[in-house]
mmJSON file of the N, C-alpha and C atoms, coordinates in Angstrom:
{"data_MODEL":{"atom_site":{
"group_PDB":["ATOM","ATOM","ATOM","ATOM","ATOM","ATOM","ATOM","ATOM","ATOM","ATOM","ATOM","ATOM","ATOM","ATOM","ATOM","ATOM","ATOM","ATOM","ATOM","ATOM","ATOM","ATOM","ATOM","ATOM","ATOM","ATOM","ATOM","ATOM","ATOM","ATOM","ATOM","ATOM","ATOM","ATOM","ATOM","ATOM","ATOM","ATOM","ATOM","ATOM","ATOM","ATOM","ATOM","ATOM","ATOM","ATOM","ATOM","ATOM","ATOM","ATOM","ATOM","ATOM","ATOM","ATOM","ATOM","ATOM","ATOM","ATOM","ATOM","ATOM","ATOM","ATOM","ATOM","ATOM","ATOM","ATOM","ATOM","ATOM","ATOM","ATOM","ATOM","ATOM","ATOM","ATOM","ATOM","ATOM","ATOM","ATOM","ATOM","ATOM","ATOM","ATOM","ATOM","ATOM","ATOM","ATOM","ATOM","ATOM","ATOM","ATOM","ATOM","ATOM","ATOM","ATOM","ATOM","ATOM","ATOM","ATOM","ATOM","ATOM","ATOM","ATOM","ATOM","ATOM","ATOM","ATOM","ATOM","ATOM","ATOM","ATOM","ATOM","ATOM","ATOM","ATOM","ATOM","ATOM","ATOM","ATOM","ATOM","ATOM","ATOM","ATOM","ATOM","ATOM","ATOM","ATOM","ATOM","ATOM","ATOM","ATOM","ATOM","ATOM","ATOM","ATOM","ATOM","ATOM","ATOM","ATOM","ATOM","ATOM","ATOM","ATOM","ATOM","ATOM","ATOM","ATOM","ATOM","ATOM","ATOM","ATOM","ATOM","ATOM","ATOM","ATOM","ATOM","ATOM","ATOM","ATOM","ATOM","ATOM","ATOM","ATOM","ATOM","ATOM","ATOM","ATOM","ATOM","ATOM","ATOM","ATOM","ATOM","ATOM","ATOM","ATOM","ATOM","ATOM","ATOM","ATOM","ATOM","ATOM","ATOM","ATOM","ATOM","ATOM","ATOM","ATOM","ATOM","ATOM","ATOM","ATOM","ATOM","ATOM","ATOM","ATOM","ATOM","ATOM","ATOM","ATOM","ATOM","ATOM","ATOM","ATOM","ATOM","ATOM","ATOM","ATOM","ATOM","ATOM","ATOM","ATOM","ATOM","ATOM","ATOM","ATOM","ATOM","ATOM","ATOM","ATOM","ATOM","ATOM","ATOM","ATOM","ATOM","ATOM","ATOM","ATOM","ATOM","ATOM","ATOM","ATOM","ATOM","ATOM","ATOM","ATOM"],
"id":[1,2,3,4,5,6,7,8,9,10,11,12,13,14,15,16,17,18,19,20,21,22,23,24,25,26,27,28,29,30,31,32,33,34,35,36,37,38,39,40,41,42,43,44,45,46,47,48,49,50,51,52,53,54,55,56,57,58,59,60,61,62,63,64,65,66,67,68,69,70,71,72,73,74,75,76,77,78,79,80,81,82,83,84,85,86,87,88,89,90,91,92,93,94,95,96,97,98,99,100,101,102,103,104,105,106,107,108,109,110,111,112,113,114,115,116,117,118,119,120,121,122,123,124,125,126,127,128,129,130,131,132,133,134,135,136,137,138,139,140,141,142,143,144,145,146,147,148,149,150,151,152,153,154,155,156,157,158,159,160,161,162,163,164,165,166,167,168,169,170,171,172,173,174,175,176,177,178,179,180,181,182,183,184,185,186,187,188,189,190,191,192,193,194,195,196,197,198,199,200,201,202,203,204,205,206,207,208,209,210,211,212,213,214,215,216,217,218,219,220,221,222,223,224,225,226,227,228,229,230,231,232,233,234],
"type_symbol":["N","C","C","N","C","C","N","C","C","N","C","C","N","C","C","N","C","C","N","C","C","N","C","C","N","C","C","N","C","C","N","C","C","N","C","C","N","C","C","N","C","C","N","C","C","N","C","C","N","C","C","N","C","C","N","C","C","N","C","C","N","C","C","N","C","C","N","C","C","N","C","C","N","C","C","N","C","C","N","C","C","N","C","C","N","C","C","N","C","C","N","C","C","N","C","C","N","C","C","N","C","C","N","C","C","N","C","C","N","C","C","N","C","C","N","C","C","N","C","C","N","C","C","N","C","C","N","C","C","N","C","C","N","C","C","N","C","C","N","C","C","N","C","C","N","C","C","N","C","C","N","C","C","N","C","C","N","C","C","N","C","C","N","C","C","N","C","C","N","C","C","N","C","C","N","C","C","N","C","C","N","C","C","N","C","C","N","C","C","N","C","C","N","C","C","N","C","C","N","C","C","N","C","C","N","C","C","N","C","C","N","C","C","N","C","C","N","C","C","N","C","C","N","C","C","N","C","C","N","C","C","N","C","C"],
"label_atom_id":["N","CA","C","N","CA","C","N","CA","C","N","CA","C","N","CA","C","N","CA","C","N","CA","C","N","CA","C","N","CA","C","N","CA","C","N","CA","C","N","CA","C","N","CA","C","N","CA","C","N","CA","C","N","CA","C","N","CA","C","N","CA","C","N","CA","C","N","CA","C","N","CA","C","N","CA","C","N","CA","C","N","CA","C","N","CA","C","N","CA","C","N","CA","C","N","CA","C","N","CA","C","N","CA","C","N","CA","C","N","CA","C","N","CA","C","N","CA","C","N","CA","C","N","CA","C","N","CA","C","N","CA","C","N","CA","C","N","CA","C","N","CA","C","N","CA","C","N","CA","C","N","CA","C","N","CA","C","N","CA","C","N","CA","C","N","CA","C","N","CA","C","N","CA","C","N","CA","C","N","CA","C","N","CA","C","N","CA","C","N","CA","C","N","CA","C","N","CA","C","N","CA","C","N","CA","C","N","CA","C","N","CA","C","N","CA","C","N","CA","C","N","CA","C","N","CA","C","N","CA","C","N","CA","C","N","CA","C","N","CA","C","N","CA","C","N","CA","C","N","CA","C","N","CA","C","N","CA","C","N","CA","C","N","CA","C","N","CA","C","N","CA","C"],
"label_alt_id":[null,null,null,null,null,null,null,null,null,null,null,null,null,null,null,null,null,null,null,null,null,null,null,null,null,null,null,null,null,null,null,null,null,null,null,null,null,null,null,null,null,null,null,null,null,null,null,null,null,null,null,null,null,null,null,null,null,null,null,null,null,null,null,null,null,null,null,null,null,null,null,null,null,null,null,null,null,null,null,null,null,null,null,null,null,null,null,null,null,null,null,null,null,null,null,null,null,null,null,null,null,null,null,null,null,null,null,null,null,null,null,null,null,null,null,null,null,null,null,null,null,null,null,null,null,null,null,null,null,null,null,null,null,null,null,null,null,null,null,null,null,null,null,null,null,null,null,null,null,null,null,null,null,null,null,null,null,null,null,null,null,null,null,null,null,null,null,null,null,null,null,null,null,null,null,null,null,null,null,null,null,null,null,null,null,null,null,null,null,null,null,null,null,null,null,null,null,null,null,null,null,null,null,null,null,null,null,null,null,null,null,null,null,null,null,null,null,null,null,null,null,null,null,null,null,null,null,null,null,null,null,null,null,null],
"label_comp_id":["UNK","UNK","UNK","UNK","UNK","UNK","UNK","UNK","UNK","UNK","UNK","UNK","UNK","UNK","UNK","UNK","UNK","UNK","UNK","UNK","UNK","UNK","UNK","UNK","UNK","UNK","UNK","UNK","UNK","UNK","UNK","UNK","UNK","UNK","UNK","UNK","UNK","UNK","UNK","UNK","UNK","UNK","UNK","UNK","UNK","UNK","UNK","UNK","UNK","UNK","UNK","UNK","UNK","UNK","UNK","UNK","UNK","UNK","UNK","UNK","UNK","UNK","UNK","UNK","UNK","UNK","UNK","UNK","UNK","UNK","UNK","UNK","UNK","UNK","UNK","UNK","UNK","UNK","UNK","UNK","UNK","UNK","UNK","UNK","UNK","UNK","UNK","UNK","UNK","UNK","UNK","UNK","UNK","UNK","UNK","UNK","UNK","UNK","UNK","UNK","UNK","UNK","UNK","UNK","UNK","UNK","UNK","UNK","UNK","UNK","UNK","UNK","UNK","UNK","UNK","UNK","UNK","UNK","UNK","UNK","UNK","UNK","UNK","UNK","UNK","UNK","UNK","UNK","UNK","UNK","UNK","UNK","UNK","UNK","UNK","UNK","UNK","UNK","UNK","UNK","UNK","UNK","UNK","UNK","UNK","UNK","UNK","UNK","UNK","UNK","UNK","UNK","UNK","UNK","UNK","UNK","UNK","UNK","UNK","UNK","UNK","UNK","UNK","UNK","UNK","UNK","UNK","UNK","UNK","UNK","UNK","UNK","UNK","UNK","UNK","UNK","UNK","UNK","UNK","UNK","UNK","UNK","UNK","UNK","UNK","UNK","UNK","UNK","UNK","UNK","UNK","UNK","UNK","UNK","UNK","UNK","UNK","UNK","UNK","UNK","UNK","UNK","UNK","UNK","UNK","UNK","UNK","UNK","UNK","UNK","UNK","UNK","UNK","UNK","UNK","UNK","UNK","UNK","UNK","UNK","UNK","UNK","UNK","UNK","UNK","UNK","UNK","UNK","UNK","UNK","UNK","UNK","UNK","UNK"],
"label_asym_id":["A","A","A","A","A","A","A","A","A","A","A","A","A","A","A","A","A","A","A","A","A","A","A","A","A","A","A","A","A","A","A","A","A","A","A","A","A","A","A","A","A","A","A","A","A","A","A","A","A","A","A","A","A","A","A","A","A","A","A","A","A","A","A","A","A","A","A","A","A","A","A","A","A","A","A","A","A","A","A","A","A","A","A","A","A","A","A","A","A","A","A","A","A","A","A","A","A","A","A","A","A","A","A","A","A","A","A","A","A","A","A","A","A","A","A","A","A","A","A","A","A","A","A","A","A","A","A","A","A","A","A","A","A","A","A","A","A","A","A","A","A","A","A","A","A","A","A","A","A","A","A","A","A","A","A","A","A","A","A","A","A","A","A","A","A","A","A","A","A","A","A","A","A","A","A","A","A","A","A","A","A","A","A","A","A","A","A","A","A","A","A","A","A","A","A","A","A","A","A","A","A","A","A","A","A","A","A","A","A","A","A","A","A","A","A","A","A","A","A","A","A","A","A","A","A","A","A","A","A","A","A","A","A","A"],
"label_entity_id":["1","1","1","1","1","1","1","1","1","1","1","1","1","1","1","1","1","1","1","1","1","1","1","1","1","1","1","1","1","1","1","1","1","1","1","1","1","1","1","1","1","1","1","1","1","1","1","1","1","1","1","1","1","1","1","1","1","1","1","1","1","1","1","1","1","1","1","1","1","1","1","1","1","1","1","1","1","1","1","1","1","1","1","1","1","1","1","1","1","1","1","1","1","1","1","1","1","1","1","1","1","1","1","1","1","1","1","1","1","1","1","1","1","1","1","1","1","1","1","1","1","1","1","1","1","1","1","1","1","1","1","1","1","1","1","1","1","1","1","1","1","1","1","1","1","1","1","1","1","1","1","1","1","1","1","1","1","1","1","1","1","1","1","1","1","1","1","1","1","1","1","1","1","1","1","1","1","1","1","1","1","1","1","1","1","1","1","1","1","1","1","1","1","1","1","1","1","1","1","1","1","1","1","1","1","1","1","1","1","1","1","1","1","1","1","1","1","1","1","1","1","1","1","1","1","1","1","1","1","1","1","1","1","1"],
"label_seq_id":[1,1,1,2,2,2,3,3,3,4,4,4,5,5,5,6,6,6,7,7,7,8,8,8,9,9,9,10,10,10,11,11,11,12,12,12,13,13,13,14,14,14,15,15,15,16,16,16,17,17,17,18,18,18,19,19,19,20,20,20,21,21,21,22,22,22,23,23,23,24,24,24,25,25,25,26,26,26,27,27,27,28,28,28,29,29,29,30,30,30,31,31,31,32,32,32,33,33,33,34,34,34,35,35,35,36,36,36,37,37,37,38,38,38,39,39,39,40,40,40,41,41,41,42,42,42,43,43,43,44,44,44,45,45,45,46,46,46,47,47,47,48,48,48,49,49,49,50,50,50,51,51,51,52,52,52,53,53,53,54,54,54,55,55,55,56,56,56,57,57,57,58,58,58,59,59,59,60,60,60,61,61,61,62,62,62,63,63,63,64,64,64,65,65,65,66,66,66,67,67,67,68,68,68,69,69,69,70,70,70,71,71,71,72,72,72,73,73,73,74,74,74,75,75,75,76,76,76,77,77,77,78,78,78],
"pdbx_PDB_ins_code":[null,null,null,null,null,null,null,null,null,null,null,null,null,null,null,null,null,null,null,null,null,null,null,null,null,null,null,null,null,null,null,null,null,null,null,null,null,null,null,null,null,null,null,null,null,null,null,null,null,null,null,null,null,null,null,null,null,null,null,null,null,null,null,null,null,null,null,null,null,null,null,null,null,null,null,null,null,null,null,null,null,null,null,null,null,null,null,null,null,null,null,null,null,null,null,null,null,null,null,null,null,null,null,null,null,null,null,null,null,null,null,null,null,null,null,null,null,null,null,null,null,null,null,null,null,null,null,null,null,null,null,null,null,null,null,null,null,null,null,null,null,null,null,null,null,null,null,null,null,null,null,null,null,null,null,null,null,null,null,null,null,null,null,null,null,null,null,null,null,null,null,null,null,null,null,null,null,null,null,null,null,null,null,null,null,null,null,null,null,null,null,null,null,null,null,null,null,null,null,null,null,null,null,null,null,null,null,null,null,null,null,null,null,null,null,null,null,null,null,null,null,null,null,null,null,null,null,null,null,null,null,null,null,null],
"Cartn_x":[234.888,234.434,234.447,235.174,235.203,233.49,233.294,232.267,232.144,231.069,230.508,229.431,229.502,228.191,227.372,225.858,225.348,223.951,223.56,222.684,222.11,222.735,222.866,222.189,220.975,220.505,220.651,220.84,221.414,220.612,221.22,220.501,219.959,220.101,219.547,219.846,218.62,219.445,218.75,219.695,219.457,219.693,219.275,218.603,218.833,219.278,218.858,218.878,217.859,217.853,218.109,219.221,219.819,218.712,217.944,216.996,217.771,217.96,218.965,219.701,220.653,221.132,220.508,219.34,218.148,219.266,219.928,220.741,219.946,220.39,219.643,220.47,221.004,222.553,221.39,221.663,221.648,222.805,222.684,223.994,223.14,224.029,223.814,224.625,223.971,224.352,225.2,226.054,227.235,227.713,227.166,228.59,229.62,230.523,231.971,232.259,234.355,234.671,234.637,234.222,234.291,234.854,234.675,235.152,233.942,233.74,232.642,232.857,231.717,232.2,230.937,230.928,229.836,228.976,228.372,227.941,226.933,226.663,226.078,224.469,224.245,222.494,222.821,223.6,223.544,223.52,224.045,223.983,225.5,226.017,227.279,227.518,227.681,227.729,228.824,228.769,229.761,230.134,231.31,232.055,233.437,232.82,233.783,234.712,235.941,236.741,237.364,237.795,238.65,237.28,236.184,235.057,233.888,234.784,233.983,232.575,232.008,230.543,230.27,228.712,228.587,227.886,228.518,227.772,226.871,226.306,225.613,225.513,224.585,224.258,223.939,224.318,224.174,223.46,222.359,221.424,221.234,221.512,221.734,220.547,219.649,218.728,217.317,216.81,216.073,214.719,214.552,213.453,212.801,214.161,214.265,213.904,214.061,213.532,212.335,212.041,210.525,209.686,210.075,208.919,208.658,210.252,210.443,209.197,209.237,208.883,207.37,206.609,205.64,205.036,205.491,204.912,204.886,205.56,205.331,204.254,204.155,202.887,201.592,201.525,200.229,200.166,200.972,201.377,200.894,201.233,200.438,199.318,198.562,197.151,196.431,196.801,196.329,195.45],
"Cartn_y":[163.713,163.246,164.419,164.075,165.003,165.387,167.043,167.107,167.136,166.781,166.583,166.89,168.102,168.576,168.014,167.148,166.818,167.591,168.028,168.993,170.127,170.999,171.386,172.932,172.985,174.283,174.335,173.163,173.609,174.451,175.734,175.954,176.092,174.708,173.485,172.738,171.467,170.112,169.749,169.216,169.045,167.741,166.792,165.684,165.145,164.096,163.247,162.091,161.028,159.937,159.43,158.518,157.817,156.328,156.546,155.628,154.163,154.248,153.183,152.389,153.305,152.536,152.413,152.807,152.582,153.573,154.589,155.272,157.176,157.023,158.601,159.01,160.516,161.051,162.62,162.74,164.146,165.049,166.132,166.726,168.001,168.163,169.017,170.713,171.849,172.623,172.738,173.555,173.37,172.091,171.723,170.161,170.517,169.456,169.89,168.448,168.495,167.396,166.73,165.015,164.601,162.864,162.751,161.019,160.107,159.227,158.408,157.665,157.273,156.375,155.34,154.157,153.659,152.998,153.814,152.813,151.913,151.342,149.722,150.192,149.017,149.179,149.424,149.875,150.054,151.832,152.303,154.159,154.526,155.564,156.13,157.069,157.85,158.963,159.994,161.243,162.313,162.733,162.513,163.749,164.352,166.2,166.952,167.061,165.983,166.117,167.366,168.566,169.503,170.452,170.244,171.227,170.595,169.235,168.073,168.291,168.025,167.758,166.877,166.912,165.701,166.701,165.827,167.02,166.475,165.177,164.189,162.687,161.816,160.918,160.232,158.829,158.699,157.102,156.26,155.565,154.657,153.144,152.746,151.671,151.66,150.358,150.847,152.464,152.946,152.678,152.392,151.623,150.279,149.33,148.214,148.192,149.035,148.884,149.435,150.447,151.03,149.498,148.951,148.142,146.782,146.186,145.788,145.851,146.907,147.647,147.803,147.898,148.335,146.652,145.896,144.218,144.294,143.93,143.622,144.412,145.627,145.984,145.063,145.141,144.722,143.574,142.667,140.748,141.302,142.199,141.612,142.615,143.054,143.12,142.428,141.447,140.187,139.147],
"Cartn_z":[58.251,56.955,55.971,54.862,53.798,53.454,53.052,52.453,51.099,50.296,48.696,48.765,47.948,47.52,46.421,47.063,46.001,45.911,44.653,44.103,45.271,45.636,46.461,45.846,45.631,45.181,43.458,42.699,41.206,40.512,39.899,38.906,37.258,37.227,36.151,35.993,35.729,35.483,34.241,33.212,31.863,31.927,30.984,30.952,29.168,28.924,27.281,27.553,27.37,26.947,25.312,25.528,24.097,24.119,23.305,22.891,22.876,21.695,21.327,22.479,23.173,23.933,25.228,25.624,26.277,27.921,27.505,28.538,29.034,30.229,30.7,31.106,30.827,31.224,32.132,32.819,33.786,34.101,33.617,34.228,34.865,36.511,37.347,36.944,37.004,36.421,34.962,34.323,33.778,33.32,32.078,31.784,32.318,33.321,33.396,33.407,32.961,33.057,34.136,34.652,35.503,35.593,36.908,36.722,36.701,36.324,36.332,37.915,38.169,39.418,39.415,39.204,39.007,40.993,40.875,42.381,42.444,41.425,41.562,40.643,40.646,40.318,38.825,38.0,36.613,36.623,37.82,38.086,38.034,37.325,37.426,37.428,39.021,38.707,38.581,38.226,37.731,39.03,38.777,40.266,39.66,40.054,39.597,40.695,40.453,41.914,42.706,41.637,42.101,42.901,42.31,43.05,44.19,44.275,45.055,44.575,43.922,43.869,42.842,43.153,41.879,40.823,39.649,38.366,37.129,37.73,37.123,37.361,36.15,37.137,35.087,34.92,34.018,34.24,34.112,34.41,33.009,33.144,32.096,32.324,31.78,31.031,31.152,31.303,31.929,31.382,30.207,30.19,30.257,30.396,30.338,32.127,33.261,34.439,34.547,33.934,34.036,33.688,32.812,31.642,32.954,33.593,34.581,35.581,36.258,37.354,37.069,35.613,35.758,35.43,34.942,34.739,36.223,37.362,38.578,39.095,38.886,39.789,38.79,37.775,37.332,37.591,37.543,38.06,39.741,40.21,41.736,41.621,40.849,41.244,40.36,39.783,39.369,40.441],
"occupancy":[1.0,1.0,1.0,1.0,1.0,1.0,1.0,1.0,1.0,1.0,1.0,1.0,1.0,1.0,1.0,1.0,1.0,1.0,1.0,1.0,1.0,1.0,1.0,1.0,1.0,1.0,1.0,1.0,1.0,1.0,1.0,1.0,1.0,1.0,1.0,1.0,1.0,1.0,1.0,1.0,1.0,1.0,1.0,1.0,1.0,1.0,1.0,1.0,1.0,1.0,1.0,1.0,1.0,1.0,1.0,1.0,1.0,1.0,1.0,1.0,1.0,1.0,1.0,1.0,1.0,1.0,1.0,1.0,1.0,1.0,1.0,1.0,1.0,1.0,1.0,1.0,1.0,1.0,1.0,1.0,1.0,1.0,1.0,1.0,1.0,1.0,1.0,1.0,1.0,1.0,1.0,1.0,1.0,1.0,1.0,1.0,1.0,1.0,1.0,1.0,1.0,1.0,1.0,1.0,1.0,1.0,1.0,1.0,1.0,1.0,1.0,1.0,1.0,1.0,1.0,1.0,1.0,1.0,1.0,1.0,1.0,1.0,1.0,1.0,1.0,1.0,1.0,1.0,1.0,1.0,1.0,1.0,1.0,1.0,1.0,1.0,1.0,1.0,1.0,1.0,1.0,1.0,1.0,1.0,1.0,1.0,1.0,1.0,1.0,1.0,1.0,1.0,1.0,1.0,1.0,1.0,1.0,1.0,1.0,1.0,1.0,1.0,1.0,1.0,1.0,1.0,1.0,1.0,1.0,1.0,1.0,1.0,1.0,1.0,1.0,1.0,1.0,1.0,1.0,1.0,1.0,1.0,1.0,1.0,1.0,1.0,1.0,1.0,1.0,1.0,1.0,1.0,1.0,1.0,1.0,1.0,1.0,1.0,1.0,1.0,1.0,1.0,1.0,1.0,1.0,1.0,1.0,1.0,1.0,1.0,1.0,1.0,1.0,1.0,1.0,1.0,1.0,1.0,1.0,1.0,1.0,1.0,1.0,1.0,1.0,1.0,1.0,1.0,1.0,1.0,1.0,1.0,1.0,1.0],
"B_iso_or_equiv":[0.0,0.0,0.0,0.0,0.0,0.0,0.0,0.0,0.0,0.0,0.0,0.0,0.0,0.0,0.0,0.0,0.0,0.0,0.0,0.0,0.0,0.0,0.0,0.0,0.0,0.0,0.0,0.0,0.0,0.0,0.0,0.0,0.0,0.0,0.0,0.0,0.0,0.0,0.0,0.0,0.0,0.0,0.0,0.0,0.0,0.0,0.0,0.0,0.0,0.0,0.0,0.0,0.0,0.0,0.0,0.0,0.0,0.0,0.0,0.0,0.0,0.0,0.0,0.0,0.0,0.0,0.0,0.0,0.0,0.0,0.0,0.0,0.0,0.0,0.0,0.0,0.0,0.0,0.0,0.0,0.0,0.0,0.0,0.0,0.0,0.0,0.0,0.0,0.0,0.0,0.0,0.0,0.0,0.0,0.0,0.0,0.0,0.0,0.0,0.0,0.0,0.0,0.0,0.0,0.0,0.0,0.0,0.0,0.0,0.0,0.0,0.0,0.0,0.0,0.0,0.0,0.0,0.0,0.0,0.0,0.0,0.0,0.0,0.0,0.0,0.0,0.0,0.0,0.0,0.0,0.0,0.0,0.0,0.0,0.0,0.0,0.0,0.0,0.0,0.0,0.0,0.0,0.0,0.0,0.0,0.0,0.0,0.0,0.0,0.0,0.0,0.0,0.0,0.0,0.0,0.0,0.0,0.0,0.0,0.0,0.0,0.0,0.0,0.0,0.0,0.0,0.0,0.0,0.0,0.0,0.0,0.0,0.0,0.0,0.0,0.0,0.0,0.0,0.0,0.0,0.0,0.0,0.0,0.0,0.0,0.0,0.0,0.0,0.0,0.0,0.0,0.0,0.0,0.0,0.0,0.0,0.0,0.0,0.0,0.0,0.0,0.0,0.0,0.0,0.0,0.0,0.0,0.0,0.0,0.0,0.0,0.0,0.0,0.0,0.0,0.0,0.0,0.0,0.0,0.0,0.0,0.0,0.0,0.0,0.0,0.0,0.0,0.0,0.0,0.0,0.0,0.0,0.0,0.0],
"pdbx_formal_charge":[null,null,null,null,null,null,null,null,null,null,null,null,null,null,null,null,null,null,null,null,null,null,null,null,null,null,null,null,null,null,null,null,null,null,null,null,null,null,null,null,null,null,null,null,null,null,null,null,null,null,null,null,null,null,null,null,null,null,null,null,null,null,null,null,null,null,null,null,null,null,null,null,null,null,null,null,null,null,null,null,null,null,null,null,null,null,null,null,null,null,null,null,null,null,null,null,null,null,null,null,null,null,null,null,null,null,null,null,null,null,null,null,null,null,null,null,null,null,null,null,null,null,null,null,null,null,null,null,null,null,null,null,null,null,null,null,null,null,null,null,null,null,null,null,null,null,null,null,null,null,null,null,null,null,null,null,null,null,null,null,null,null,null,null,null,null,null,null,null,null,null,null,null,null,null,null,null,null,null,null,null,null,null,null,null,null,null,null,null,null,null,null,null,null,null,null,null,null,null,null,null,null,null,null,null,null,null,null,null,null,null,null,null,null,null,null,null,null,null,null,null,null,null,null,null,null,null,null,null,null,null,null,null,null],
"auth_seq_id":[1,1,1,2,2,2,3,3,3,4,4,4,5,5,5,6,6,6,7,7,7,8,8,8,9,9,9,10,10,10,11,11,11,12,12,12,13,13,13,14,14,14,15,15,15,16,16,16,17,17,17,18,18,18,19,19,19,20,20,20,21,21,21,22,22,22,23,23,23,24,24,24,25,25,25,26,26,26,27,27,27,28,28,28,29,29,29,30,30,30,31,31,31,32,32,32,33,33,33,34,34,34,35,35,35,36,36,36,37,37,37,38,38,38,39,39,39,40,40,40,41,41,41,42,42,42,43,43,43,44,44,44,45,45,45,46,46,46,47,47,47,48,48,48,49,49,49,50,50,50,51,51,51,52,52,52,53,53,53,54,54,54,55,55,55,56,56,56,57,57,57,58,58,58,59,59,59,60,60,60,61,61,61,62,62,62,63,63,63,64,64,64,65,65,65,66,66,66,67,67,67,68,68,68,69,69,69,70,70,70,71,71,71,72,72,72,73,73,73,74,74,74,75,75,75,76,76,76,77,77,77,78,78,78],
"auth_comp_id":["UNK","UNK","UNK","UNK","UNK","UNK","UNK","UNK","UNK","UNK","UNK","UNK","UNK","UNK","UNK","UNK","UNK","UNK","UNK","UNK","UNK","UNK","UNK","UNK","UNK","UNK","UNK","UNK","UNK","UNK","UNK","UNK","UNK","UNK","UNK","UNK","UNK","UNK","UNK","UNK","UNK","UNK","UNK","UNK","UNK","UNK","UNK","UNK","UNK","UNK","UNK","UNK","UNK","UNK","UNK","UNK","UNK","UNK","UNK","UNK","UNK","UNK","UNK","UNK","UNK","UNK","UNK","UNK","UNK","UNK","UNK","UNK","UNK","UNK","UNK","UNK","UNK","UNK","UNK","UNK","UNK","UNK","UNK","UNK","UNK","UNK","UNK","UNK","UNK","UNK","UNK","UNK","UNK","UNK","UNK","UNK","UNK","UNK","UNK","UNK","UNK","UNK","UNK","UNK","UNK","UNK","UNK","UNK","UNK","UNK","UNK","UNK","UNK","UNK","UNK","UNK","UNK","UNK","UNK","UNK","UNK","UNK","UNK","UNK","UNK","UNK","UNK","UNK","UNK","UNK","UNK","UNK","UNK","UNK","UNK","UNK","UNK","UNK","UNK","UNK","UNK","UNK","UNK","UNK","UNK","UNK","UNK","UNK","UNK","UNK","UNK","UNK","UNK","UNK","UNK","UNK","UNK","UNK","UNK","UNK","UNK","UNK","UNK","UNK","UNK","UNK","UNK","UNK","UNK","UNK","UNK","UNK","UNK","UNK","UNK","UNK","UNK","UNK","UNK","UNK","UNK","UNK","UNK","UNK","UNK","UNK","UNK","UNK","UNK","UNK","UNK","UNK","UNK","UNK","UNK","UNK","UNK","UNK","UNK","UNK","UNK","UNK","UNK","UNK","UNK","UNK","UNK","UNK","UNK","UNK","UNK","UNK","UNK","UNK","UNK","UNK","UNK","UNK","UNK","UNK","UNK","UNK","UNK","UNK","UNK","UNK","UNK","UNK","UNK","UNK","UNK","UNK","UNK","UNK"],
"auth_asym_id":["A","A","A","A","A","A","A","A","A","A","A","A","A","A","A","A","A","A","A","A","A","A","A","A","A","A","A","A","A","A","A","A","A","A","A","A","A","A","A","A","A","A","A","A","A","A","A","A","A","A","A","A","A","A","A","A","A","A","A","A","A","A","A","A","A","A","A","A","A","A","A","A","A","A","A","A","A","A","A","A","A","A","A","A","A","A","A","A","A","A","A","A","A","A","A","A","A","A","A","A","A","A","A","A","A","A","A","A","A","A","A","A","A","A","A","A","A","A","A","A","A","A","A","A","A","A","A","A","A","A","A","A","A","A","A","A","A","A","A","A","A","A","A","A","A","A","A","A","A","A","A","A","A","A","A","A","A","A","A","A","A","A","A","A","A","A","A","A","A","A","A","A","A","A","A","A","A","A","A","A","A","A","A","A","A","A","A","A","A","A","A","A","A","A","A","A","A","A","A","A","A","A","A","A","A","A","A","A","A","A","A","A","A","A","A","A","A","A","A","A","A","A","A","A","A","A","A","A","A","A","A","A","A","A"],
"auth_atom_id":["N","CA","C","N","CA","C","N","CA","C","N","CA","C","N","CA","C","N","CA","C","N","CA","C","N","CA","C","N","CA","C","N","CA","C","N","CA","C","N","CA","C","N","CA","C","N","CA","C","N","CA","C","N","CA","C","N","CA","C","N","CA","C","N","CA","C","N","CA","C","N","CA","C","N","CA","C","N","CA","C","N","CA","C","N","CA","C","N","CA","C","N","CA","C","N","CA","C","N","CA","C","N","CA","C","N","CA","C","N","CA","C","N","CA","C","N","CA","C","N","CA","C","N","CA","C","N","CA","C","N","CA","C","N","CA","C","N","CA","C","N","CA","C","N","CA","C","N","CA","C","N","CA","C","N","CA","C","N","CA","C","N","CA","C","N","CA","C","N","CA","C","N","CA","C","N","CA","C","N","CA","C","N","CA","C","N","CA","C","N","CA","C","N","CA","C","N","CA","C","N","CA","C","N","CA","C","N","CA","C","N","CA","C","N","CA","C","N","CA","C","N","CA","C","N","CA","C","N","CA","C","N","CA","C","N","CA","C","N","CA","C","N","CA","C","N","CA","C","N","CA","C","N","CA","C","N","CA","C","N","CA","C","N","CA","C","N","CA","C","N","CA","C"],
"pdbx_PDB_model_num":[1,1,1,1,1,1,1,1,1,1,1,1,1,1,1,1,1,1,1,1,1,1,1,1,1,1,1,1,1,1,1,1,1,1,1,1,1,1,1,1,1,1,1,1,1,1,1,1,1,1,1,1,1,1,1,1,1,1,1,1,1,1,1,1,1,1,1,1,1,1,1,1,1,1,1,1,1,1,1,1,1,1,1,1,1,1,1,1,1,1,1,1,1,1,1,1,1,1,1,1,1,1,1,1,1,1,1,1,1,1,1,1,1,1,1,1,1,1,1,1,1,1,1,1,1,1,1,1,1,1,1,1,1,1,1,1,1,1,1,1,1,1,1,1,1,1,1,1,1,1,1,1,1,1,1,1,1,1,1,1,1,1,1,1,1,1,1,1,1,1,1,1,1,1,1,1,1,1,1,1,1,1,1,1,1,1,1,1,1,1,1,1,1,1,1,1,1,1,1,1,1,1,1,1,1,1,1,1,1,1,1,1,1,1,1,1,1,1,1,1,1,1,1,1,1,1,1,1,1,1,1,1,1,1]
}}}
């Protein structure tokens, strides 16, 4: 099995949420160019292919699941 390094010691991970489009982009060390790869759930993440690793992670509806996520806990301690 091929190896991929994911966050493997980074040193920094920088972070913006786009309000508007209710989106959270992370990038692992260094912006570098990468491919998107979406693996389900509304998550897509960055992979810098020539350095195999992943170099981010971009998370789309993130408050629209928090807001989600936090009605259900209070609906079951109802």
């Amino acid at each position: 099995m091929e190896t991929v390094r994911i966050l493997e010691h980074p040193e920094r991970i920088d972070w913006e949420y786009d309000e508007e489009a209710d989106v959270l982009y992370l990038t692992v060390g260094e912006a570098a160019p990468a491919v998107g790869i979406d693996i389900g759930e509304g998550v897509i993440l960055r992979y810098d292919e020539p350095r195999r690793e992943v170099v981010g992670l971009t998370i789309l509806g993130v408050r629209a699941r928090l807001l989600e996520r936090l009605h259900a806990v209070s609906d079951s301690h109802e």
